[in-house]
N, C-alpha and C positions, 0 to 999 in steps of 0.2 A: 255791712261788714259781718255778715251772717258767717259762721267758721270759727270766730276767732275768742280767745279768751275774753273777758267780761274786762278785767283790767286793762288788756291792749286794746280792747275797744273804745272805751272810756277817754285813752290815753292818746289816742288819734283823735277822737272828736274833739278834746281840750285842745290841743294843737291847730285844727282849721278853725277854731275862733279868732276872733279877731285880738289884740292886745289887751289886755289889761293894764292897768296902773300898778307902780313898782308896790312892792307887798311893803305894810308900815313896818312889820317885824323889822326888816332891816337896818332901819336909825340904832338900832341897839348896838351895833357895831362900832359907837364911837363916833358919828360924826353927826351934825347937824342934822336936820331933815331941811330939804329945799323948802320953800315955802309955795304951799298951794295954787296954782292958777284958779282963779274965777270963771266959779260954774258949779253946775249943780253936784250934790254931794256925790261923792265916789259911790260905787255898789260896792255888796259883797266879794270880795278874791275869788277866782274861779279855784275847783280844788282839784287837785287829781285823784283816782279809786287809792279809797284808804285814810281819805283824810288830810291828803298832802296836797299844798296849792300850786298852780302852775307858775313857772318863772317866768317870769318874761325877759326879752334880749338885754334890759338896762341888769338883769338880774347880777349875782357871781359867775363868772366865766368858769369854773370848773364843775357846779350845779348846773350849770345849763347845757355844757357841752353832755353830759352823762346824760341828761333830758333827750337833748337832739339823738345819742348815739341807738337809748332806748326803742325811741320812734324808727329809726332808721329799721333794724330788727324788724319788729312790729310790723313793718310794709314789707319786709323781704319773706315773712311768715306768710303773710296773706297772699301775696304772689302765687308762692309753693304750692297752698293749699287750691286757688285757682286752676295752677299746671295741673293737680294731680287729680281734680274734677274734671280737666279737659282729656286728659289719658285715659282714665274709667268710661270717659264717654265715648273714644275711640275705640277701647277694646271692648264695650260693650255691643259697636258694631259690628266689628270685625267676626264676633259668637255669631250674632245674626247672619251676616254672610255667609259663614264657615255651614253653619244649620239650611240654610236653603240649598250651597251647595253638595251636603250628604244628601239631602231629599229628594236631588235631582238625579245624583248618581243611582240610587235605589231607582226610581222609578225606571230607567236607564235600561239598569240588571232586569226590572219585572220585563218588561218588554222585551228584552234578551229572553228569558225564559221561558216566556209566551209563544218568542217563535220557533225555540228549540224544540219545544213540546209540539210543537203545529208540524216542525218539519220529520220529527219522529214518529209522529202517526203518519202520513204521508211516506214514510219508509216501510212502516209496517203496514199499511195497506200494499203498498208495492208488492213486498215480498209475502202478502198474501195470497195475491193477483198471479205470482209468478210458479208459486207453490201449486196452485189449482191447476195451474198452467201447465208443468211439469208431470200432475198428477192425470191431465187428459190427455197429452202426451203417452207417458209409459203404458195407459192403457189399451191406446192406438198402435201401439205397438207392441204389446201381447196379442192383440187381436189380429195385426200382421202375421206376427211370429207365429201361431197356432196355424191360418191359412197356409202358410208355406213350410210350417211340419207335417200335415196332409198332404200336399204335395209331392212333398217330397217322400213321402210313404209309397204314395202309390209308386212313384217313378220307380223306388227301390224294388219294392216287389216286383215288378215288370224286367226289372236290369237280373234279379238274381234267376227271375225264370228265364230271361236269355243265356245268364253263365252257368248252370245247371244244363241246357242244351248244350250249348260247345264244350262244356266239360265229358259230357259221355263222347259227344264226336271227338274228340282229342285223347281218350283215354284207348285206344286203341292202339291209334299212333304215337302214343308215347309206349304202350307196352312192348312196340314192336321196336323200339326205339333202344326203351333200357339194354332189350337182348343184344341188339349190337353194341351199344354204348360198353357193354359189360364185359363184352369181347375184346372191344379195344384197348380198354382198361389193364385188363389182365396183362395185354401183353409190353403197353407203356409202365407199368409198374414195377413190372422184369426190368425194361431199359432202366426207370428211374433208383432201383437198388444196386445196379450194376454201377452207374455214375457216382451216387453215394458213395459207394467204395473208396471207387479214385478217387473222390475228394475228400475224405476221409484223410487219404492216406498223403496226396499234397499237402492238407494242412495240418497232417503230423510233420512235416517237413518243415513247410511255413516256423512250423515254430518251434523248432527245433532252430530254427535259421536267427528267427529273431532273436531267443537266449543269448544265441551265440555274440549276436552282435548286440546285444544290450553288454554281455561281457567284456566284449571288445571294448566299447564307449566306455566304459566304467575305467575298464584299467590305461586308456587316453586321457580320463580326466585327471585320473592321479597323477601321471607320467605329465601332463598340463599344469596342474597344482606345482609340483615338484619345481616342473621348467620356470614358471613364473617365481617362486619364489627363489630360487637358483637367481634370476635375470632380477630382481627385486633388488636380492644381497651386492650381489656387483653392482648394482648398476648404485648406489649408496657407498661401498667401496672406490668404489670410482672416484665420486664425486669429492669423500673425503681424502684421499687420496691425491688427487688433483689440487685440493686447497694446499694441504701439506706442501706437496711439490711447487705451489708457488710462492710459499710463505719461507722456503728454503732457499728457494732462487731468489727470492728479494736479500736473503740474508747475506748469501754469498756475492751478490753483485757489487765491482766495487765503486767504493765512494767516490776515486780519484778522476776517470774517466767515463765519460757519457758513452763513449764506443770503444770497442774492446782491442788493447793496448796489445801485442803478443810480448813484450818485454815485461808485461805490468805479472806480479804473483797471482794477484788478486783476479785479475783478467781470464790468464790461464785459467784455475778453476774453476768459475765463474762458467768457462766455455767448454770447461771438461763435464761439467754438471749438465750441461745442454745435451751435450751428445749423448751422455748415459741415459738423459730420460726421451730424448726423440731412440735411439734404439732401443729401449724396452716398450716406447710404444709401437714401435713398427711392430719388434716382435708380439706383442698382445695383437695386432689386429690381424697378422697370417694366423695365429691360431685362433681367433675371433672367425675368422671364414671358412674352419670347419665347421664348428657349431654354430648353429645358426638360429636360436629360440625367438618363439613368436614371440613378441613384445607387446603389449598390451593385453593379452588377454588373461583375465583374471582369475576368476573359479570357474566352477563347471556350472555356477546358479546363472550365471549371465555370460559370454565370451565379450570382450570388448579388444579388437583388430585395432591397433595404432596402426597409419598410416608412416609416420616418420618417428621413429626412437629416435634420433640424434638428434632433432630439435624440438621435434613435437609438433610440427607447425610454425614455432613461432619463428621470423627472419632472424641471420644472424645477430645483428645490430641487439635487438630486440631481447634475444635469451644471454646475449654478453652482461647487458647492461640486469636484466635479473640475476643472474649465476653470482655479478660481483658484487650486488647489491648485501648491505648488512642484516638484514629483513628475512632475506630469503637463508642468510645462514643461520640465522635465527633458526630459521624453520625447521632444520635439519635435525633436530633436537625432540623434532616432532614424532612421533614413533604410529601414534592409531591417528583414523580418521575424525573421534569424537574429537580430538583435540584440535584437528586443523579447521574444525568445522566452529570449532569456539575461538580460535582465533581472527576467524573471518568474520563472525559477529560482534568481533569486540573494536576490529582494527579495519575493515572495509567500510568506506565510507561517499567509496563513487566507482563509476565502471568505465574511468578511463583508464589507457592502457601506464601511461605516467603519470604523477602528481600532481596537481596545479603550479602551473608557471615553471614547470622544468620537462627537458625532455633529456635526463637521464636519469631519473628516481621512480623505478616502477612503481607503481601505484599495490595497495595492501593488496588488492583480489588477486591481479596477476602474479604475485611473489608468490599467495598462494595456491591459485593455479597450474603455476610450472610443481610447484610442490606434488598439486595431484599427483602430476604425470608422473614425475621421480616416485612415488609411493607406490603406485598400481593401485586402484580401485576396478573392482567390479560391476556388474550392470545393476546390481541392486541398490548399493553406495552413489551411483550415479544418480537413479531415479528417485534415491530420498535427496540429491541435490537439488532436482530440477522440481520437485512437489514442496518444499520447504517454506514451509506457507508462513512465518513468523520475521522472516528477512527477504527481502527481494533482491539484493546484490548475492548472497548465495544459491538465491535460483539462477542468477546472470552466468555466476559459475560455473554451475553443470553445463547450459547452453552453450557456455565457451569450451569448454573441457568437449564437447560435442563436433564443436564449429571447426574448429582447432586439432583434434585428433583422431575423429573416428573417420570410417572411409566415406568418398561420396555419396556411395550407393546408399547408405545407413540413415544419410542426414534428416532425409522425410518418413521414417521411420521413428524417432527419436522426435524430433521437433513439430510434425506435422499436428500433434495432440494440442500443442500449445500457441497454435498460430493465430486461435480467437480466443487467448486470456486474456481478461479485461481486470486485471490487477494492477492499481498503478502502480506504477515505476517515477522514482527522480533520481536523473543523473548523477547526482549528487546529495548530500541530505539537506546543503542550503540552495541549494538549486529552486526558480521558482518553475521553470519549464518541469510538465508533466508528462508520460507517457505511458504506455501498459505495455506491460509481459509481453503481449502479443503483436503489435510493434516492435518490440524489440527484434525479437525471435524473426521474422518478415524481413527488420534488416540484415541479419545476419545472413538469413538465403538466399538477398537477393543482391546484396553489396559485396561489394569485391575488398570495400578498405574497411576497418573499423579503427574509427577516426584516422590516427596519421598509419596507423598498423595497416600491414599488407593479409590479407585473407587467404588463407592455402587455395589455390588455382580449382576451378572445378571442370571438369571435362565439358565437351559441349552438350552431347547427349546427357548428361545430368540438369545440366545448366537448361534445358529444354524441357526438359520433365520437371523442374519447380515451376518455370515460368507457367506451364498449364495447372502447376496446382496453384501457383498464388496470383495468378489473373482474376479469380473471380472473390477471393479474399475483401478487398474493400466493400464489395458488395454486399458480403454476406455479415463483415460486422454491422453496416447498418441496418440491417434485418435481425441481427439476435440483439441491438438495440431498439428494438421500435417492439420485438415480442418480450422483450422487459416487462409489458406492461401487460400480458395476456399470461402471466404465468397460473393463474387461478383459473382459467381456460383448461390450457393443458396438465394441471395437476387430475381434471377427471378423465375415467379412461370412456373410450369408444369415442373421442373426439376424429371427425373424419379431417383429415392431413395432407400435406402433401409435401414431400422430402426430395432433396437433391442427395442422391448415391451415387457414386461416381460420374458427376458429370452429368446424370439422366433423372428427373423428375417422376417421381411414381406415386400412388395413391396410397394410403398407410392410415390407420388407428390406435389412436395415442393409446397406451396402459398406463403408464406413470409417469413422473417429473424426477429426473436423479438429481437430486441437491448434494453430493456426498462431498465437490468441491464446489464453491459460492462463486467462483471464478470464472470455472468452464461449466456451466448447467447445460445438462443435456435432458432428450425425453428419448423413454424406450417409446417403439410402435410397432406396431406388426405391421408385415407388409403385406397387402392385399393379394399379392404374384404368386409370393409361396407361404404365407403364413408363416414366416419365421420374423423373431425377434430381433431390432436393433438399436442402436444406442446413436442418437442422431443431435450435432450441438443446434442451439437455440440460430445459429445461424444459415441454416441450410435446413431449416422449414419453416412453412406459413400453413395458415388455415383456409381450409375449401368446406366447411362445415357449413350450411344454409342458415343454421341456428345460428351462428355469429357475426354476421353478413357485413351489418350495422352495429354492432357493437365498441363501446371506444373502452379500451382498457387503460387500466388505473397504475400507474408508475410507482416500483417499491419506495420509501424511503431514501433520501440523500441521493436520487437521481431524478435528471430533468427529462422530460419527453421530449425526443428532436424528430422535428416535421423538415422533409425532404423539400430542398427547393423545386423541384421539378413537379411535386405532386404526388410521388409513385407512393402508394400503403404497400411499406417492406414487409409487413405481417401477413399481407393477402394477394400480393403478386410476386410475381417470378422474376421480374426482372430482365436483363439482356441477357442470354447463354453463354454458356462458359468459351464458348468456340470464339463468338463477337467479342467477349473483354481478352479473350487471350492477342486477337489479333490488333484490338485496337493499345495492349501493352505494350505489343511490338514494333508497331506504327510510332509509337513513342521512344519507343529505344532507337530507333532508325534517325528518327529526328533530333535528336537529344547527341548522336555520333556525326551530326553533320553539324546542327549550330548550338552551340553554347548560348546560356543564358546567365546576365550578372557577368560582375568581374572575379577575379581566383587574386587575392592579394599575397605577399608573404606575409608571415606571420612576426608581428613588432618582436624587434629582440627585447629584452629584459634591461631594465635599468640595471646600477649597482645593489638600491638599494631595495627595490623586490626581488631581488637574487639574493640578499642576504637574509631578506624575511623567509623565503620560503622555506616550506618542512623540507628537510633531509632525510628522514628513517624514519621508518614502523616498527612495531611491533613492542612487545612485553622486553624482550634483551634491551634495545633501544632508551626504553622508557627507563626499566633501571636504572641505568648507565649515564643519563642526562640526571636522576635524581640523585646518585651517586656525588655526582659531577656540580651541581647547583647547591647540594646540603649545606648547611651554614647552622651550627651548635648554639644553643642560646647562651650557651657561659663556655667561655674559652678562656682557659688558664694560660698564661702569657708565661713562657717561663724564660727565663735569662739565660741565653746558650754560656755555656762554661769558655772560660777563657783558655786561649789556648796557652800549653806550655812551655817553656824556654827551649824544649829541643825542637818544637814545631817551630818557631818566631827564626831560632836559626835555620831552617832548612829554607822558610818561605823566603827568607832576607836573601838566599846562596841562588835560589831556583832564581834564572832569567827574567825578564819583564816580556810583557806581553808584544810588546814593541819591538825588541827581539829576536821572539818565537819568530812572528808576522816577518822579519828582514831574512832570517835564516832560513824559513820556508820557501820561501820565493826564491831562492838562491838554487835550494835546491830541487825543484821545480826547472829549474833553466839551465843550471850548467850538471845537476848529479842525478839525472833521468840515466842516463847509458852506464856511470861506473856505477851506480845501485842496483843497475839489472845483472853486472858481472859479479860483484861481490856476492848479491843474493846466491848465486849456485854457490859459493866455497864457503857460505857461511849456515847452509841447509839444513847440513847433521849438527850443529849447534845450536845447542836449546839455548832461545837467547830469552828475556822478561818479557811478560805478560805487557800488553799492551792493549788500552781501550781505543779503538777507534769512535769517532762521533761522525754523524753526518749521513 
């Protein structure tokens, strides 16, 4: 029992002894003592440390329990101190372990370092080996180099004593040479001052000629400025005017009859109002076909040629239901472009031509749209539409204002730049379908509808000449996607190239990478043919440089590398010619007019109750007008309408009942239609009361 205090040790041994005899001390207690059994005399009481004898079981049960609970202790002590010998002796292992295995790692490291240092000398032998190497080398060849400066010495001396001879034999014959030379001279120099003259004096002409017509142009732009804003003002007069004239004509139409009565008062004028405004319109449009100003074209910085001022493009159906719309009168309020252009960022929200689930509520872009046209914008105001790099429904705009209004011949002139912009585009802004600018722009050249809208008709010779430019289009996007990844390529110059220019493949060296839009990247190159500069998109070149052969390029940022199912490297080959995709387009279109593919359904009509969800109106006027409309006050004084007075209680008790009114209406309705229309004339020049009609 090594551990343990002196007294619980003591106190355990007294415990595994055997019994002892009850202590005599305890007779004191008041009662007899038993009487002794027979045998030899008792021994001494065993004691506990300190003096104190041990109990035994016949002892007092509350001394002996306290006995038992001590010892109990005692053994749970000794336990302890056992555990916490066998712990020290585990983690006294565990060092040992821990210590052999640092000893092993070190020796590990030395052997590491052993061969580091072995393979370092074995390097610098090398490149000692190499060095000696290099140095009997350059010597060998000094020793070359000096032999063939000798050589070449003497060959020179031998060459210049040959040109030294042919130079005196030539010197002869050129002296007799200049004398004529000198002669002929004199007298071409006569012709060539005599020429100078005339043309001296042509091109004092010349430009005199020019001024004149730079004058001319100058004072056509003003006299164009003028015409446009002249055709601006009316053409806004108009429009207002035209609202007015309907808002008169609804006032005056009467209530009584759906079709126009000749007996009815209300009828008559009603049809007297018609005739006056269809004659002041006929009259407006004989003098309308004297004057006749361009329409569309805007300043002198850009001319923009509308094709149709009367509707712009768009089908009748199509400009009724904008003109009536509330949106668009809205707009009318609109005066600059900065403003229409913030209305479209605030209220354009998709690029169909109507709203979702209606097809009589033009959509925000198109209200603003037709607005363009009614406004006039110029070619500058256009191209900050179509570059509008912060909204993508108002770059759809300019495109449409393009698609829409300008002439045929114009169309690939204007959209051709943005036919491989890879900016997405969504339909809509919860829309999960995506597409780019340049898709976009592709349908519009090459589709006849956009969505249920009819597209201004294009001649067939136009219609021939996109189909050759956007034949090889799909091609070329996957090629200014696949050189995504070689743009660290062509940012350095003297890369050798190879560009498609109209149609034809030619050899070229890159100068620089234009990043100026992230959209359409292009690379300048000079062209091998005539050394001139061009500005070429990432889709209509590849690389022929030998030094890039094999090289895999590395894709920007937030886009994924697409590998061709076919196999073809759009960054290193050319591809099918434009000639083969144009005709295998057409092959398609030929197909495509003989058999349909899918079915063509009509389109579900509208419930009740998606017809009552859907939006009705756009814009800021709109939005007012609904908050005006929806407002509700947080404290509303309720106030008690005044009663009414005894002269009022008797006129309302004298007036008719409702019931009646309703009997004597109808009466007169049926039997006083013809004497109301005779009276009406003898009662004309009498002013008779005010009267509100409802309805």
């Amino acid at each position: 029992m090594s551990g343990l205090p002196p007294n619980l040790a003591q106190l355990l041994a007294a415990q595994q002894q055997p019994p002892q005899q009850p202590l005599a001390g305890l007779t004191a207690l008041g009662q007899p003592a038993p009487p002794a059994p027979p045998g030899p005399p008792p021994g001494p009481p065993s004691l506990l440390p300190g003096g104190f004898p041990l109990l035994q079981p016949g002892a007092p049960q509350a001394l002996y329990q306290q006995q038992q609970g001590a010892l109990s202790v005692a053994q749970a002590a000794q336990t302890a101190i056992q555990n916490a010998q066998a712990k020290a002796q585990a983690d006294k292992e565990a060092q040992q372990h821990a210590q052999a295995a640092l000893e092993a790692a070190a020796q590990a490291q030395a052997q590491q370092a052993a061969q580091l240092a072995a393979q370092q000398a074995a390097q610098q032998a090398a490149v000692q080996a190499a060095a000696q190497q290099a140095a009997a080398d350059a010597q060998a060849a000094v020793d070359a180099q000096s032999a063939l400066d000798a050589h070449n010495a003497a060959t020179l001396a031998e060459l210049q004593a040959q040109a030294q001879a042919q130079a005196q034999a030539h010197a002869q014959a050129q002296a007799q040479a200049q004398m004529h030379a000198a002669a002929q001279f004199a007298q071409d120099q006569a012709h060539a001052v005599a020429e100078a003259q005339q043309r001296a004096v042509a091109q004092a002409q010349a430009v005199a000629a020019a001024e004149q017509a730079r004058f001319e142009q100058a004072q056509q732009a003003a006299q164009r400025e003028q015409a446009i804003e002249m055709a601006k003002r009316k053409r806004e007069e108009k429009v207002k005017e035209a609202q007015m004239e309907k808002e008169a004509e609804q006032k005056l139409k009467c209530h009584l009859h759906k079709k126009p009565n000749t007996k009815c008062k209300f009828c008559k004028r009603h049809q007297d109002h018609i005739k006056e405004r269809e004659g002041r319109q006929k009259a407006e449009k004989e003098e309308n076909k004297i004057e006749k100003t361009e329409a569309g074209v805007a300043n002198s910085r850009g001319a923009l040629e509308i094709v149709n001022t009367k509707t712009y493009g768009f089908s009748p159906l199509m400009q009724t239901h904008v003109v009536d719309s509330a949106h668009f009168k809205a707009l009318l309020s609109l005066e600059s472009f900065e403003q229409l252009i913030d209305e479209m960022k605030q209220f354009a929200e998709n690029i169909e031509p109507y709203m979702p689930n209606s097809n009589t509520t033009p959509s925000a872009l198109f209200a603003c749209l037709y607005r363009l046209f009614t406004m006039g914008i110029d070619s500058r105001q256009l191209r900050k539409l179509m570059d509008y790099a912060d909204n993508t429904y108002i770059r759809c705009a300019g495109f449409l204002f393009v698609r829409f209004g300008l002439t045929p011949d114009h169309l690939w002139n204007w959209l051709g730049e943005y036919i491989l912009d890879d900016q997405e585009l969504r339909p809509s802004k919860d829309s999960e379908r995506r597409t780019t600018i340049g898709e976009f722009v592709e349908g519009l050249l090459s589709q006849d509808k956009y969505y249920s809208t009819v597209l201004p008709r294009l001649p067939m010779s136009t219609k021939r000449l996109l189909e050759a430019k956007l034949a090889p289009i799909p091609q070329s996007r996957k090629r200014a996607k696949s050189n995504l990844a070689f743009l660290e390529v062509y940012r350095d110059p003297g890369v050798k190239v190879e560009v498609n220019y109209d149609g034809e493949w030619s050899t070229a060296t890159t100068v620089e990478l234009v990043e100026d839009v992230p959209s359409r990247l292009k690379v300048l190159v000079k062209m091998d043919s005539d050394e001139s500069e061009k500005q070429v998109n990432l889709g209509r070149i590849i690389l022929a440089d030998p030094r890039y052969k094999n090289t895999v390029g590395r894709m920007p940022r937030g886009r994924s590398r697409s590998r061709s199912r076919d196999g073809t490297d759009w960054a290193r080959e050319r591809g099918q010619s434009d000639v083969e995709l144009l005709e295998q387009m057409r092959k398609q279109d030929r197909e495509k007019a003989v058999c349909s593919s899918g079915k063509e359904y009509a389109k579900k009509p509208l419930g009740y109750k998606a017809a009552c969800a859907m939006p009705r109106e756009q814009g800021a006027a709109s939005n007012r007008l609904m908050e005006e409309e929806t407002f509700v006050p947080m404290k509303s004084a309720r106030r008690r309408s005044p009663s009414p007075s005894k002269q009022q209680e008797a006129e309302f008790r004298k007036a008719p009942s409702a019931e009646h009114q309703a009997r004597m209406r109808q009466l007169f309705e049926k039997y006083g239609m013809a004497k109301g229309a005779d009276i009406a004339g003898s009662r004309a020049d009498v002013d008779g009361p005010d009267v509100m009609r409802f309805g």
